[in-house]
N, C-alpha and C positions, 0 to 999 in steps of 0.2 A: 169783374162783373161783365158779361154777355150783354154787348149790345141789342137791341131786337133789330132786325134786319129787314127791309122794306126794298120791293122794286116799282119802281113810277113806271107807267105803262100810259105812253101816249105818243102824238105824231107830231103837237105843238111844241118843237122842241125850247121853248120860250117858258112855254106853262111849266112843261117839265121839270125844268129848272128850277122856276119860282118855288113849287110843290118843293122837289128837293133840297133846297137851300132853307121853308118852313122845317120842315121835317129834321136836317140837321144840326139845326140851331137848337135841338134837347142832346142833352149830352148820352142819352142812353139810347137814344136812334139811332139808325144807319141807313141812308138809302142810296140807291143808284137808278139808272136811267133806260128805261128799255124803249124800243118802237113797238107796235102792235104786232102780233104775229110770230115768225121765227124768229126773231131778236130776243123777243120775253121771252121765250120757252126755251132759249138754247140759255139766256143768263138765269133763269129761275132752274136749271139743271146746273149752272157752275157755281151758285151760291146756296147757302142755306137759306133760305127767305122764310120768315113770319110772317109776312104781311104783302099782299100785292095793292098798291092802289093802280084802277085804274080810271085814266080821264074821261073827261065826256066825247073828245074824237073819236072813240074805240066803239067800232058798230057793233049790233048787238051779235053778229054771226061770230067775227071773235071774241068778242066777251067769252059767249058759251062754249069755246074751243079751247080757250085757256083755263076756263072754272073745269071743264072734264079733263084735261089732260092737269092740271094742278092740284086738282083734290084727289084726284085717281095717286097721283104719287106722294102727300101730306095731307092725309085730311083732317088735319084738326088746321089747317091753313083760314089767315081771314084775306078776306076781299072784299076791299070797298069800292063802290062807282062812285067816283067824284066828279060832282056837276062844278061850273066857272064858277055858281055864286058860294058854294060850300067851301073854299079853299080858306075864305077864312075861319072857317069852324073846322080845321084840317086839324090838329091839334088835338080838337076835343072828342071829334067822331074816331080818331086811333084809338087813344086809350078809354075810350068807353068799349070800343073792340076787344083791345087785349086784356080789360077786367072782365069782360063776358068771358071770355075765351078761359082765362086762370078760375073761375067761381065754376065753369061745367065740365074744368078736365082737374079739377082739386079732389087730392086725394083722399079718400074717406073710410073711416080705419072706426067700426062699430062693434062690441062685444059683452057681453054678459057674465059676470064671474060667479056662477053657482056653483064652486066646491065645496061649500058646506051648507050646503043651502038643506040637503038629508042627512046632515051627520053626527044630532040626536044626541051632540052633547049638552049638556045642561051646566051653565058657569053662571056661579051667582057672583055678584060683588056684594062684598060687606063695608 
């Protein structure tokens, strides 16, 4: 089974940690550690990433330099801004992510079977 893969995105290299260490205490997580800026974008370019969190140190001008150059190359990517006091609902705000995220890229397989819907046999049972 496929880990899901996460990269922490911040400059408290403290929080980071903390985040990282929640995160891989599920056995089906994976995360690692970026700083703001060319760090993220050079390690969200050597890994497959699912998931970016990033901290609440990250202004908003990178924010929105890593959401356009991150969704430009995966966009069904999730991204969440994690504020100090959310870290303990860190947990719960992921996989309410990745169940949105699996419910609006699930695949959906619809069809109609009228081959004899005109073919004006007539079968009786007795």
């Amino acid at each position: 089974m496929n880990k899901t893969e996460m990269l922490v995105v911040g400059n408290n290299q403290s929080v980071v940690q903390t985040v990282i260490s929640k995160i891989n205490s599920n056995k089906e997580w994976n995360a690692g550690p970026a700083t703001a800026g060319e760090d993220a974008i050079e390690k969200f370019h050597q890994r497959n990433v699912d998931l970016v969190i990033l901290l609440s140190d990250i202004t908003e001008t990178e924010a929105k330099k890593m959401d356009i150059i991150f969704h430009h190359q995966s966009p069904h990517l999730i991204m969440i801004k994690l504020n100090d006091a959310d870290i303990g609902l860190l947990e719960d705000n992921i996989q309410t992510a990745l169940d949105k995220r699996e419910r609006e890229h699930k695949p959906a397989i619809s069809f109609v079977d009228d081959a004899l819907k005109n073919s004006g046999l007539n079968i009786m049972i007795q």
